[in-house]
Residue frames relative to the residue before (quaternion, step in Angstrom):
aa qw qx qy qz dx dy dz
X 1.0000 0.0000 0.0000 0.0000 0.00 0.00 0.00
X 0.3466 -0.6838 0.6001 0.2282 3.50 -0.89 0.96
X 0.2884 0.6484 -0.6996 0.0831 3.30 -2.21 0.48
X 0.4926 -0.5739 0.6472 -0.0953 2.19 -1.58 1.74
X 0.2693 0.6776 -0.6679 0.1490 3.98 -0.96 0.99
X 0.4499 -0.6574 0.6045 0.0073 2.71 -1.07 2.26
X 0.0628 -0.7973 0.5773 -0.1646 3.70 -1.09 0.54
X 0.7710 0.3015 -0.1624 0.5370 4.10 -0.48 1.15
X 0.3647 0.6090 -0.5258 0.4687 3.09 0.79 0.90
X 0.4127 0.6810 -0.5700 0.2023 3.05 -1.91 0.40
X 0.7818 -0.5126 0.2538 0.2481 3.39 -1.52 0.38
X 0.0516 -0.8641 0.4967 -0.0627 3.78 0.34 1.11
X 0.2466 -0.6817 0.5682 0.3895 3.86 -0.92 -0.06
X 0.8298 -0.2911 0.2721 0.3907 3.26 -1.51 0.32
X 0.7121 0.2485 -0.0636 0.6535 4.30 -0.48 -0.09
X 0.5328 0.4524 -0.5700 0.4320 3.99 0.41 0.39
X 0.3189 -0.6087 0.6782 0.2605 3.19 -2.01 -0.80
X 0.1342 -0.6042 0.7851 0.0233 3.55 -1.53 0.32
X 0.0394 -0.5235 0.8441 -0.1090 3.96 -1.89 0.91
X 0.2481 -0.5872 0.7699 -0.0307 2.63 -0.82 2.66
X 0.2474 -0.5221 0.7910 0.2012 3.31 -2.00 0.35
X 0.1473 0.6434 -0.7387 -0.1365 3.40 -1.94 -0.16
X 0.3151 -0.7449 0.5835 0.0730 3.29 -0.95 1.18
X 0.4428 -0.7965 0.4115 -0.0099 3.42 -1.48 0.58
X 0.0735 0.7680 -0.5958 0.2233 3.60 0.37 0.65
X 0.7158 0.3340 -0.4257 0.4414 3.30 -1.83 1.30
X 0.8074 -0.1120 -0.0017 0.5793 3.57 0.64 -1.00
X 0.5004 -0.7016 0.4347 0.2616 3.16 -1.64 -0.31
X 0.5718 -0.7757 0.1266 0.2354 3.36 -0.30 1.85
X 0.6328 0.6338 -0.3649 0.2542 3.36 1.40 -1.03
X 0.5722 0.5238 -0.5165 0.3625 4.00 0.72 -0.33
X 0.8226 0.4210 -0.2692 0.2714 3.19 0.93 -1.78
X 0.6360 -0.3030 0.5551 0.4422 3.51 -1.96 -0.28
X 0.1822 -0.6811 0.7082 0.0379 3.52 -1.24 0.74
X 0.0958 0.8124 -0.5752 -0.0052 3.99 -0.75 0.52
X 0.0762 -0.6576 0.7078 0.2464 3.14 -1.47 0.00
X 0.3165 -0.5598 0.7594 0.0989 3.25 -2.15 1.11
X 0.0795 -0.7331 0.6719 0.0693 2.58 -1.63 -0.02
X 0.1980 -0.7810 0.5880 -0.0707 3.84 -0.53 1.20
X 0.1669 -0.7647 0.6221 -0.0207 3.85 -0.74 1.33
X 0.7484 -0.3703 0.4478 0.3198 3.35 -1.10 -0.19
X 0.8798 -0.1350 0.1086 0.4427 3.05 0.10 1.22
X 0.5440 0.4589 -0.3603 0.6030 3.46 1.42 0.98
X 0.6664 -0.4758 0.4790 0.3163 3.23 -1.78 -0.04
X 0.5154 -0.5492 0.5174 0.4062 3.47 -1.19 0.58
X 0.1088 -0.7965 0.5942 0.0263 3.46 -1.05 1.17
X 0.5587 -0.5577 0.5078 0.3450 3.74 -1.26 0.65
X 0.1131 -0.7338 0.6685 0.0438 3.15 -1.50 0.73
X 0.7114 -0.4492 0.1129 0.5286 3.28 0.43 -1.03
X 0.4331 -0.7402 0.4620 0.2261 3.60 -1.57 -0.01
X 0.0588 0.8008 -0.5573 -0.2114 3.07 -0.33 0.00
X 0.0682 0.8008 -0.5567 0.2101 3.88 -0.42 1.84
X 0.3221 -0.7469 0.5817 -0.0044 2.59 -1.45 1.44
X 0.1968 -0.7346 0.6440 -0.0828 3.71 0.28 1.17
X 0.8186 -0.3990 0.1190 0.3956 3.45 -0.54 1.49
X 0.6424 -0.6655 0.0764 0.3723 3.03 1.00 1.50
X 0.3884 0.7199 -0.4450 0.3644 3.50 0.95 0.80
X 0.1275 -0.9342 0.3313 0.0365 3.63 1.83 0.28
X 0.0247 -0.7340 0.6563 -0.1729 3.20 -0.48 2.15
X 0.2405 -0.6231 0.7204 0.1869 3.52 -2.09 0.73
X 0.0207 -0.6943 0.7093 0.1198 3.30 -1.24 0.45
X 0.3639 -0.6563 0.6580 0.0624 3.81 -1.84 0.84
X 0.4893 -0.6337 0.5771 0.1614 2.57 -1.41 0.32
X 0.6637 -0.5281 0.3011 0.4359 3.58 -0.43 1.21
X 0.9244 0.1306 -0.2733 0.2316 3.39 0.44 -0.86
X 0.5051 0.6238 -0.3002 0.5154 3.29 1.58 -0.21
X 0.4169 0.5158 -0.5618 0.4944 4.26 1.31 0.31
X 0.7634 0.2519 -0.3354 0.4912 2.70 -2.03 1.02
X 0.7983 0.2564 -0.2034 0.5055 4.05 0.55 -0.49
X 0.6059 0.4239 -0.1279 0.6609 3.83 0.85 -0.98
X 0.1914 -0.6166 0.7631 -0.0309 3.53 -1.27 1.72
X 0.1887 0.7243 -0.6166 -0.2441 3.66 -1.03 -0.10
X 0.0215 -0.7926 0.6093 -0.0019 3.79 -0.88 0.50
X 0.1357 -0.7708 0.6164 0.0860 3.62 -1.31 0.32
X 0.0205 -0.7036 0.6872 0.1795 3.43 -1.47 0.29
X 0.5470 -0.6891 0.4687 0.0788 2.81 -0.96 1.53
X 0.5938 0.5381 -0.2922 0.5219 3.79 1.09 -1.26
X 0.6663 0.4959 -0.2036 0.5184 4.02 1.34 -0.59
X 0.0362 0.7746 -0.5863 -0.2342 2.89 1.59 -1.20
X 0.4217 0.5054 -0.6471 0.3846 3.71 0.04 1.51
X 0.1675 -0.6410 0.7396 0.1185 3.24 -1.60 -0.02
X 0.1685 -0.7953 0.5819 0.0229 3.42 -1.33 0.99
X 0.0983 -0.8046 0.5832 0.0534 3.70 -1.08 0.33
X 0.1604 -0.7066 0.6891 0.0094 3.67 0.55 2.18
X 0.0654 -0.7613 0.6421 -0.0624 3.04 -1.47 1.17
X 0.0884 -0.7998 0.5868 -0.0908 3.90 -0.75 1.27
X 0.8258 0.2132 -0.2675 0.4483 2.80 -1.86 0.39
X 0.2111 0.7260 -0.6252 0.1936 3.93 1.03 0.44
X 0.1710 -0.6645 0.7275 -0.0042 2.91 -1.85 1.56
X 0.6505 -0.5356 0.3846 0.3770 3.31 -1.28 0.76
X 0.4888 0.5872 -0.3573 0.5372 4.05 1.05 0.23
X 0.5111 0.7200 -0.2172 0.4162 3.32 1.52 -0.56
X 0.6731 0.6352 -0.1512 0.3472 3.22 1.36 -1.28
X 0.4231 0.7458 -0.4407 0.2655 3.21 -0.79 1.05
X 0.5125 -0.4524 0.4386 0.5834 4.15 -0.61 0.07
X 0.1243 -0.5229 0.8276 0.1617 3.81 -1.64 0.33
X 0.4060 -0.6204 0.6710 0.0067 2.71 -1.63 1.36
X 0.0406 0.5978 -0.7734 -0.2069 4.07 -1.29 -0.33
X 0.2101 -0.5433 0.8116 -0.0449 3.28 -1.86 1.23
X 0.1715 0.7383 -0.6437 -0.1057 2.56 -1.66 0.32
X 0.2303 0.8053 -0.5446 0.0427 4.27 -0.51 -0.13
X 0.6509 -0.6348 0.3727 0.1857 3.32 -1.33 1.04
X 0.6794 0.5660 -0.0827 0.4595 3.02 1.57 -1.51
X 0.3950 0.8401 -0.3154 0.1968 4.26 1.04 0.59
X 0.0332 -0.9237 0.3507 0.1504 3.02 -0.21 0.77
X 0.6387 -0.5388 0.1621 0.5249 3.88 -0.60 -0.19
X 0.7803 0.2985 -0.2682 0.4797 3.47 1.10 -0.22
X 0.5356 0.3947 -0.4222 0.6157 3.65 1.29 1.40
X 0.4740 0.6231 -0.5570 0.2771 3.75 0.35 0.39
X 0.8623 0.1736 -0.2411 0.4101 3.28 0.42 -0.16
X 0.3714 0.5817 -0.5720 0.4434 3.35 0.95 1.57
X 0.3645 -0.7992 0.4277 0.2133 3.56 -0.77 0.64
X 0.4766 0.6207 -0.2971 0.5471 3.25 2.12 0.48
X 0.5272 0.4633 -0.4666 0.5382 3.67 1.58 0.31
X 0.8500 0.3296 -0.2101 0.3531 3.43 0.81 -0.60
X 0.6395 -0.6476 0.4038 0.0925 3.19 -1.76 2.25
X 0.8430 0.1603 -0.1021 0.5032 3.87 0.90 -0.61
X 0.0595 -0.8119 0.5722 -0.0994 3.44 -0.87 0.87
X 0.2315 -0.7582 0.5564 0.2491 3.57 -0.56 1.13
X 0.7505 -0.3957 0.2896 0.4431 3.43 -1.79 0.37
X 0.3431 -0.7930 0.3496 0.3623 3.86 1.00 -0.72
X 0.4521 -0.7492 0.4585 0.1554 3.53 -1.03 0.71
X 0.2728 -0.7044 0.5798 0.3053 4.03 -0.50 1.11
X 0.0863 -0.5884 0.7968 0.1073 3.44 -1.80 0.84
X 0.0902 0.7667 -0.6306 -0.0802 3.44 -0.92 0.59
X 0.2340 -0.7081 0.6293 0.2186 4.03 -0.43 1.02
X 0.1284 -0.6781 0.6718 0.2691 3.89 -1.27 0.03
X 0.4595 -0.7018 0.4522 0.3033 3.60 -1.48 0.11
């Protein structure tokens, strides 16, 4: 049984930071894509970032706004993946999701309908 357990959330002021973890259990992380979503209030689940390894040459893509602020990285030997977040604005706010599937491609990574596992998800909430 797969699972996914997000971890490091919480309540930050504007210009702080927060480094969500999500840990892994069931499989082993290094083949797959690793993402984070994210899900406000009343919106759609939205792409943040990836961290994919396309024949093992291992790329991250961002979302427009969270580059430059949003690090993702992973350690495979942990089989976690992390998402150090800065400069967090109060737009920032929302559940973070971890995704994860084996099976990504370049022009489905950052739909959350490509991806087989999803932890329960972790609240980040920035104030102003």
């Amino acid at each position: 049984q797969v699972q996914l357990v997000e971890s490091g959330g919480g309540l930050v002021q504007a210009g702080g930071s927060l480094k969500l973890s999500c840990e892994a259990s069931g499989i082993a992380i290094r083949p797959y894509a690793m993402a984070w979503f994210r899900q406000a209030a009343g919106k759609e689940r939205e792409f943040v970032a990836v961290s994919w390894r396309p024949s093992g040459g291992g790329r991250s893509y961002y979302l427009d706004s969270v580059r430059g602020r949003f690090s993702i990285s992973r350690d495979n030997a942990a089989n976690k993946v992390y998402l150090q977040m800065n400069s967090l604005k109060p737009e920032d706010t929302a559940i973070y999701y971890c995704a994860a599937d084996q099976r990504i491609i370049l022009s489905s990574y950052d739909r959350h309908t490509a991806y087989a596992y999803w932890g329960q998800g972790t609240q980040v909430t920035v104030a102003s």
